[in-house]
VOBA-1610 file (N, C-alpha, C; in pm, whole numbers, padded with zeros to 5 digits, always signed):
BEGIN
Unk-02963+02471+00721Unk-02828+02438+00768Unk-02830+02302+00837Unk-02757+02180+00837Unk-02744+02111+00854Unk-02698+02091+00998Unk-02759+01997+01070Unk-02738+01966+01209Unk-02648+01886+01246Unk-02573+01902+01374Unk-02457+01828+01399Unk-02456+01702+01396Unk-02593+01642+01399Unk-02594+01482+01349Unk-02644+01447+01270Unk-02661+01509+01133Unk-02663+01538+00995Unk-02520+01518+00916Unk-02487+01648+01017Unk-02284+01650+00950Unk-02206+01593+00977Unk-02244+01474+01109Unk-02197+01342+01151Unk-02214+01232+01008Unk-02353+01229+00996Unk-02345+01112+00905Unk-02302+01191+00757Unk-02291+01313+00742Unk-02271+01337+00616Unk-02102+01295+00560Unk-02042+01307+00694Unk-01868+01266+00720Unk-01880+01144+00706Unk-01949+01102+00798Unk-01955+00928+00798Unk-01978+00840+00641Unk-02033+00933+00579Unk-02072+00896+00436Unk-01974+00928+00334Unk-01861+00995+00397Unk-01809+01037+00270Unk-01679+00903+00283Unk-01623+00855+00451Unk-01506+00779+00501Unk-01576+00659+00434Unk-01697+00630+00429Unk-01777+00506+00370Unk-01731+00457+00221Unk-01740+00600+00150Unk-01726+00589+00035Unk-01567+00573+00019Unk-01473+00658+00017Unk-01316+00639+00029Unk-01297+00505+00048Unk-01371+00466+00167Unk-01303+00284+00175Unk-01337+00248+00075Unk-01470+00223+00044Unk-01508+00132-00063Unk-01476+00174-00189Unk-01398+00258-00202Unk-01308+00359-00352Unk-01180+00203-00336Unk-01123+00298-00207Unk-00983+00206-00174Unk-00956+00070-00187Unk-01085-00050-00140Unk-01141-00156-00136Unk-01139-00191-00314Unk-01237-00142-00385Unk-01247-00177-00518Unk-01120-00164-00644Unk-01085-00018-00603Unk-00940+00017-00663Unk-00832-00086-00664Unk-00845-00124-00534Unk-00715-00177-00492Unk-00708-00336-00549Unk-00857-00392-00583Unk-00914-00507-00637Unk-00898-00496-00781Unk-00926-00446-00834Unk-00951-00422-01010Unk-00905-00316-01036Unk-00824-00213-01020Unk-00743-00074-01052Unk-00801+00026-01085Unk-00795+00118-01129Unk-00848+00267-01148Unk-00954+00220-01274Unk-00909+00135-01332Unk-01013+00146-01494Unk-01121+00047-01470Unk-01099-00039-01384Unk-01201-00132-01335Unk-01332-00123-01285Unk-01323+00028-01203Unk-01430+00024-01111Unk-01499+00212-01179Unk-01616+00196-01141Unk-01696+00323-01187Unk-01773+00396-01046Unk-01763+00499-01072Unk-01853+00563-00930Unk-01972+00480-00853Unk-02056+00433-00945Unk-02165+00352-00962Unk-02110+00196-00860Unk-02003+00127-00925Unk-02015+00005-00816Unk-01936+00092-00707Unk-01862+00151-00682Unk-01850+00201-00576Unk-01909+00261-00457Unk-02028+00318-00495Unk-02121+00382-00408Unk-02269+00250-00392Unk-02235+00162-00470Unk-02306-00015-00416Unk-02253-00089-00313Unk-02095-00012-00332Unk-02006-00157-00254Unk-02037-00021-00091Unk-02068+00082-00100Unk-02083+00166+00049Unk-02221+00138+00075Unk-02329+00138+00032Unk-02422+00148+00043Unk-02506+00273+00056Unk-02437+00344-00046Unk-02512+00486-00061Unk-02537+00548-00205Unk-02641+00615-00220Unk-02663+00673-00361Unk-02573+00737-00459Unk-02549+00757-00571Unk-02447+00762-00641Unk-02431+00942-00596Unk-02553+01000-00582Unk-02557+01124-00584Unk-02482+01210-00462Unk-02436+01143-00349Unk-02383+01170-00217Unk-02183+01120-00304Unk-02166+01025-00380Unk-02018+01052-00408Unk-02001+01198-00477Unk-02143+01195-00610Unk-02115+01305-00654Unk-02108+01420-00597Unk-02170+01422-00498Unk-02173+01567-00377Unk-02039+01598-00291Unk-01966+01491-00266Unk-01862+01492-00168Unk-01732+01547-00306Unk-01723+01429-00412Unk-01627+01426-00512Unk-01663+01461-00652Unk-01752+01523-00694Unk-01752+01538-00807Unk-01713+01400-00925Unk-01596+01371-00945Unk-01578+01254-01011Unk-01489+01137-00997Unk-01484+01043-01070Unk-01400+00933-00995Unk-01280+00967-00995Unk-01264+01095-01094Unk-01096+01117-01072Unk-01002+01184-00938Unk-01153+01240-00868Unk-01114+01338-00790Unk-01150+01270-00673Unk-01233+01152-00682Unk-01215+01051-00569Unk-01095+00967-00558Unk-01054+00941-00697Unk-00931+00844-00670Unk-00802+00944-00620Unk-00825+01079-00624Unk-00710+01159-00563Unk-00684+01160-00422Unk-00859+01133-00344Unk-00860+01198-00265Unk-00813+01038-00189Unk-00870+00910-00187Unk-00822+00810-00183Unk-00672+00795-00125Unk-00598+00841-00224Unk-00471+00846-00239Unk-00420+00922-00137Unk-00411+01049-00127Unk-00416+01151-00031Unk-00407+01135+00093Unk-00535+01077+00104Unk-00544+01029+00314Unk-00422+00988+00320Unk-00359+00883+00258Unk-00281+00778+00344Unk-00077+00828+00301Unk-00051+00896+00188Unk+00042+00906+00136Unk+00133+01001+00210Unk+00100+01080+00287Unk+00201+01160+00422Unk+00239+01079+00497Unk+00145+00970+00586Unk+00229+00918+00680Unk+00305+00821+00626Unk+00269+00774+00483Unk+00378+00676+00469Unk+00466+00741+00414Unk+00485+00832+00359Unk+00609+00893+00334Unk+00695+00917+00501Unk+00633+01006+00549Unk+00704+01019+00707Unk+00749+00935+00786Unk+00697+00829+00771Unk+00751+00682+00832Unk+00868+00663+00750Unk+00874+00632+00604Unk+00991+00596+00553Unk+01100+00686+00580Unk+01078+00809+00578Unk+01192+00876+00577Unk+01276+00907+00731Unk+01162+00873+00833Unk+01199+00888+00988Unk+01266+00791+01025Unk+01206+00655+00931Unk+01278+00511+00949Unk+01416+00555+00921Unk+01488+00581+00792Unk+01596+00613+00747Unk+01684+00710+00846Unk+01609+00850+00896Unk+01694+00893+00947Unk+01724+00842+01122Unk+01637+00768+01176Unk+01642+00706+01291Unk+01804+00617+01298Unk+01764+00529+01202Unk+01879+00454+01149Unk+01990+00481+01158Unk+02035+00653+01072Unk+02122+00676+01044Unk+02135+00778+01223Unk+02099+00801+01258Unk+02091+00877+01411Unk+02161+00756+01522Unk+02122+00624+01492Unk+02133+00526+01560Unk+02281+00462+01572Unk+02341+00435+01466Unk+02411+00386+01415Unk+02554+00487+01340Unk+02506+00586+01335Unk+02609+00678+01287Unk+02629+00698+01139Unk+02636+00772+01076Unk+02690+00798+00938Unk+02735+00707+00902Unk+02871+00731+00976Unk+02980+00604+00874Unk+02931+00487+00890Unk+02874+00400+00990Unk+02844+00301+01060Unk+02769+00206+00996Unk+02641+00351+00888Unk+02531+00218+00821Unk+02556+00157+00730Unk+02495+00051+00681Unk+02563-00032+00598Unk+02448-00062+00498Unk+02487-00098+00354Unk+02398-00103+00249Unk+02267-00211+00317Unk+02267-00271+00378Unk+02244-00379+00468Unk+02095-00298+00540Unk+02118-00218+00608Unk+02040-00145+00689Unk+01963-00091+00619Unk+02008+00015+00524Unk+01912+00086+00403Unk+01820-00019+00369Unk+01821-00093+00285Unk+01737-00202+00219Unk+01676-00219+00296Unk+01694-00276+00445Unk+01637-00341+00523Unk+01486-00251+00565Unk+01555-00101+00591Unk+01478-00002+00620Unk+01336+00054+00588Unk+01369+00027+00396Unk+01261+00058+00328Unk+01199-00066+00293Unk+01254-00124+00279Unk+01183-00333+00279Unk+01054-00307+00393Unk+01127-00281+00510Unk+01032-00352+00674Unk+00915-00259+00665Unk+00930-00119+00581Unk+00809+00007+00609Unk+00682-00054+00552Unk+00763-00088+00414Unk+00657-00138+00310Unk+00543-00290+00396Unk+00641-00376+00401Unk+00550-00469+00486Unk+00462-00435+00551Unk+00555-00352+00698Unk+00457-00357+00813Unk+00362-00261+00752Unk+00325-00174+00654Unk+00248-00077+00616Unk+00138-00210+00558Unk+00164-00266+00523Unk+00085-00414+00461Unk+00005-00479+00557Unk+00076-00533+00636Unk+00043-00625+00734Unk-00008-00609+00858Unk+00026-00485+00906Unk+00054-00510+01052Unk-00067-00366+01098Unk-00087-00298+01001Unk-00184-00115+01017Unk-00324-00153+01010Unk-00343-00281+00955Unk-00498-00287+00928Unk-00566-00293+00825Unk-00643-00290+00765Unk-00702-00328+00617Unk-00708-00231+00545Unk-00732-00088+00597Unk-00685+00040+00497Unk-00574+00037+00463Unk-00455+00040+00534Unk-00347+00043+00482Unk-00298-00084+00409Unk-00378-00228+00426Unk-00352-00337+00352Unk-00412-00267+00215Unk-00527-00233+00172Unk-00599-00201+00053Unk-00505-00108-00028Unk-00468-00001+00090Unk-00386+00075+00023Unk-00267+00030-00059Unk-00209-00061-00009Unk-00049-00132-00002Unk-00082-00196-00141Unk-00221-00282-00152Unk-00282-00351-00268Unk-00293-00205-00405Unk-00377-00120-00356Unk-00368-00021-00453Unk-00268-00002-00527Unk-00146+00035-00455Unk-00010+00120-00469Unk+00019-00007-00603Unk+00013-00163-00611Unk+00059-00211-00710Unk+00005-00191-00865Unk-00147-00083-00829Unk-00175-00039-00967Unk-00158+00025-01021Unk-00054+00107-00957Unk-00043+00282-00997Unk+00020+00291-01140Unk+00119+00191-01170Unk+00208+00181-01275Unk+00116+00185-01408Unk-00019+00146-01399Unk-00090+00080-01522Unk-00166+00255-01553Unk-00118+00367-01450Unk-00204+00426-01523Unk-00164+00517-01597Unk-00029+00516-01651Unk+00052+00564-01750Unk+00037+00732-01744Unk-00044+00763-01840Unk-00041+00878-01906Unk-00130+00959-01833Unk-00207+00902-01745Unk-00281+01000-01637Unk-00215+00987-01487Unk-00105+00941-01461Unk-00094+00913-01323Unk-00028+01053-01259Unk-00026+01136-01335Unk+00026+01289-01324Unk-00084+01353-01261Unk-00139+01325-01322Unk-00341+01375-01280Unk-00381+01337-01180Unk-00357+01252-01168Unk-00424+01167-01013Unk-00351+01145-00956Unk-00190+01152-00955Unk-00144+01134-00840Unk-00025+01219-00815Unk-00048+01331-00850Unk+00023+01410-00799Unk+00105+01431-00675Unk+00018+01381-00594Unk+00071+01401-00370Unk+00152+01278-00398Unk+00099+01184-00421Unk+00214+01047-00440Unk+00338+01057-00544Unk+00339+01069-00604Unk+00468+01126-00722Unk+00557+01188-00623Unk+00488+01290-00555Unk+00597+01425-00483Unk+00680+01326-00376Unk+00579+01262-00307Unk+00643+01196-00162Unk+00722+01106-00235Unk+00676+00991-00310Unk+00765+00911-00386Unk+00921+00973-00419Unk+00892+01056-00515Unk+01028+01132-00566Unk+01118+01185-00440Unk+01062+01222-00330Unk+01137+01275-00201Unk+01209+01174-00108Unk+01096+01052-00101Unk+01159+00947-00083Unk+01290+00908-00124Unk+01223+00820-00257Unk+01357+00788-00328Unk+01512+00890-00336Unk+01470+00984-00359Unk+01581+01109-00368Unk+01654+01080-00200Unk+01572+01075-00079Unk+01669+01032+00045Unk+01715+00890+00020Unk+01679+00755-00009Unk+01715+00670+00024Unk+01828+00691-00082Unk+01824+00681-00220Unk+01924+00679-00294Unk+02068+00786-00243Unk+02031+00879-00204Unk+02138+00960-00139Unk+02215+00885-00003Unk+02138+00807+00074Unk+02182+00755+00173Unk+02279+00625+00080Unk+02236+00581+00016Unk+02273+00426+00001Unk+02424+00516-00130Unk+02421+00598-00184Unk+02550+00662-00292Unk+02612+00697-00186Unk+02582+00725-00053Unk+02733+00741+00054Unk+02818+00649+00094Unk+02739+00546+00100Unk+02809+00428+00096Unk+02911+00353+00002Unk+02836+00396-00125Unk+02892+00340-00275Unk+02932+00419-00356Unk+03001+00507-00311Unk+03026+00616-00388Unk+03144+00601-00529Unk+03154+00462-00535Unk+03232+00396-00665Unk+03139+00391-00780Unk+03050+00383-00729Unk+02912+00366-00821Unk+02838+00503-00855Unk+02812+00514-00997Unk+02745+00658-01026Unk+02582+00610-00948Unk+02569+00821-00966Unk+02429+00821-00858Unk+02324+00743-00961Unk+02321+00725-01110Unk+02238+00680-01207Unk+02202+00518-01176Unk+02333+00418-01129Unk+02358+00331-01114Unk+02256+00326-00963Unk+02264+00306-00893Unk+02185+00345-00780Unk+02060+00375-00782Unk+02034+00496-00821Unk+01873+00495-00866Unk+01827+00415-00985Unk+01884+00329-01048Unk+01829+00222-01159Unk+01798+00084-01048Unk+01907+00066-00955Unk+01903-00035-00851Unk+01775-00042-00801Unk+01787+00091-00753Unk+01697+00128-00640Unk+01534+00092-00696Unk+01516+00150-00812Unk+01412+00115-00894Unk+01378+00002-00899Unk+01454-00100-00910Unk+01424-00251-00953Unk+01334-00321-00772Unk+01453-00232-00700Unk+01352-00293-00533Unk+01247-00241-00511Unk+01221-00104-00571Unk+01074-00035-00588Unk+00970-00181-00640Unk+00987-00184-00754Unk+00940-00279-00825Unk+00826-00386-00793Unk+01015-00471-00738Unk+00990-00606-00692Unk+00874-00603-00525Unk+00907-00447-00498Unk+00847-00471-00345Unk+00671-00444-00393Unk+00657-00373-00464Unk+00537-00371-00552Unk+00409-00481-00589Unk+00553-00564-00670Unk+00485-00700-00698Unk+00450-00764-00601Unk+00511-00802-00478Unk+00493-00875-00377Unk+00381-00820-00314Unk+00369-00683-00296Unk+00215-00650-00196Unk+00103-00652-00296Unk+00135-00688-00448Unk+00036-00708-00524Unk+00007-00817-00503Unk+00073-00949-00494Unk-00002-01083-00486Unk+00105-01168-00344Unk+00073-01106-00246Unk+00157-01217-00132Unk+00122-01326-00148Unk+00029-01367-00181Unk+00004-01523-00197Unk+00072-01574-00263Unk+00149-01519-00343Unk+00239-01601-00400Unk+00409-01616-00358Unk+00378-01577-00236Unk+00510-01560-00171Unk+00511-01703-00082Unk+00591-01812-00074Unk+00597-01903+00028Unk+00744-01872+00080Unk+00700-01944+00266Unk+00574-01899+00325Unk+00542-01765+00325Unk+00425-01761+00355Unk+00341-01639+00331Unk+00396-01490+00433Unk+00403-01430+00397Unk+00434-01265+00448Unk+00344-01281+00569Unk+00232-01312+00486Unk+00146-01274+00651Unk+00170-01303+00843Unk+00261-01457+00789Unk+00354-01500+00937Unk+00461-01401+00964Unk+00476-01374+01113Unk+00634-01365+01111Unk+00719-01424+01109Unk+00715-01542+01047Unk+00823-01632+00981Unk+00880-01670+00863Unk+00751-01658+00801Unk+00728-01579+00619Unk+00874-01456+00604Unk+00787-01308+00695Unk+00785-01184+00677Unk+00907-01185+00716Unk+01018-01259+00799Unk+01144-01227+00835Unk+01236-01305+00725Unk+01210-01451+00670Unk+01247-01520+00598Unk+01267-01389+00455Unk+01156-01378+00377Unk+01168-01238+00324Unk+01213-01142+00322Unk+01189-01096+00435Unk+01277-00950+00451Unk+01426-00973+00444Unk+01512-01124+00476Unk+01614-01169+00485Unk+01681-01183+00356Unk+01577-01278+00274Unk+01632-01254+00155Unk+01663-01125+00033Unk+01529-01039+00064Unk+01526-00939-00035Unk+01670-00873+00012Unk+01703-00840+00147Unk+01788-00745+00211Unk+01886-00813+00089Unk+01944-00964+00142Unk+02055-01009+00090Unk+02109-00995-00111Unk+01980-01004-00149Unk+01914-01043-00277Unk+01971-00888-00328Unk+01922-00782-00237Unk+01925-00652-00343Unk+02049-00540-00254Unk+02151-00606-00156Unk+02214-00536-00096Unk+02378-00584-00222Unk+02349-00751-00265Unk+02427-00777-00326Unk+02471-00707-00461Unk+02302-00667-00499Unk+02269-00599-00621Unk+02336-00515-00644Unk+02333-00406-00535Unk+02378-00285-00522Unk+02548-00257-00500Unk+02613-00363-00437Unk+02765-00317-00453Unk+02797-00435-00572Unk+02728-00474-00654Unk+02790-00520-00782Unk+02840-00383-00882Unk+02962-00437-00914Unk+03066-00294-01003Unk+02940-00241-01090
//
């Protein structure tokens, strides 16, 4: 039986590996990386991933997993804070956008390099088509719960507009917010300032609030 500072480093070995899952993933995507450079980039034997995870599929789940509750719970606490704040009638397409815009960032920028890697990850998810059912099951759910509140919040507002119209909108800021935590560098100035990150957040708000009450 294994001793309490055995099952220290045996934990310690497994958070080792997850980063350096999260780290590589988030660099070259799910098809890029193999158990093998992964357990190079931790510095541990291939045989300790296989012990913790069985396979890369069930590492890239677990990857995923850690981090996808609180960012769901943030987005959706953001939203209803908002709407607690400000009142029902009160919010404005303006606020919504703004809401789920600022989560995504500060989930980028401001949490630390897991949640930066993560934020980097999240722009690969799209490429994995026909398996992303498989592996990402916990993310799909929160995603879909998500979207299903924000789009409901933002059709109270616009209720001229079908709910289809809206969630096609809504999709396109999914997207675009995607692309951007895939390559900020190509954002001038850079996200990483808060002068960048407000300049940004200013425009997307304006950019996709316009979007949205177009007939």
């Amino acid at each position: 039986m294994p001793t309490k500072r055995e099952k220290s480093g045996i934990a310690r070995g497994k958070e080792a590996i997850l980063d350096a899952a999260e780290e590589l993933f988030s660099r070259y995507g799910y098809h890029g990386v193999s158990l093998r450079d992964i357990t190079k980039q931790a510095n541990f034997e291939l045989g300790l991933a296989s012990y913790h995870f069985g396979t890369k599929d069930e590492l890239f789940r677990q990857v995923v997993d850690r981090r996808v509750e609180e960012f769901k719970e943030t987005r959706i606490r953001r939203l209803d804070d908002l709407i607690e704040a400000k009142g029902r009638d009160s919010v404005t397409v303006e606020d919504i956008v703004g809401a789920f815009i600022r989560v995504r960032l500060e989930f980028m920028f401001d949490k630390g390099p897991g949640w930066a890697r993560y934020s980097r990850l999240s722009h690969h998810f799209l490429a994995l088509e026909e398996q992303r059912g498989a592996l990402m099951g916990s993310e799909q759910d929160a995603g879909r719960f998500v979207f299903a509140r924000y789009v409901s919040a933002l059709h109270a507002i616009l209720p001229q507009h079908s709910r289809e119209q809206i969630e096609r909108r809504f999709n396109f800021l999914r997207l675009t917010l995607s692309g951007i935590v895939g390559s900020p560098e190509l954002i001038a100035p850079p996200p990483r300032t808060r002068r960048g990150r407000d300049l940004l957040v200013n425009d997307l708000v304006a950019f996709f609030a316009a979007g949205f009450r177009v007939p």
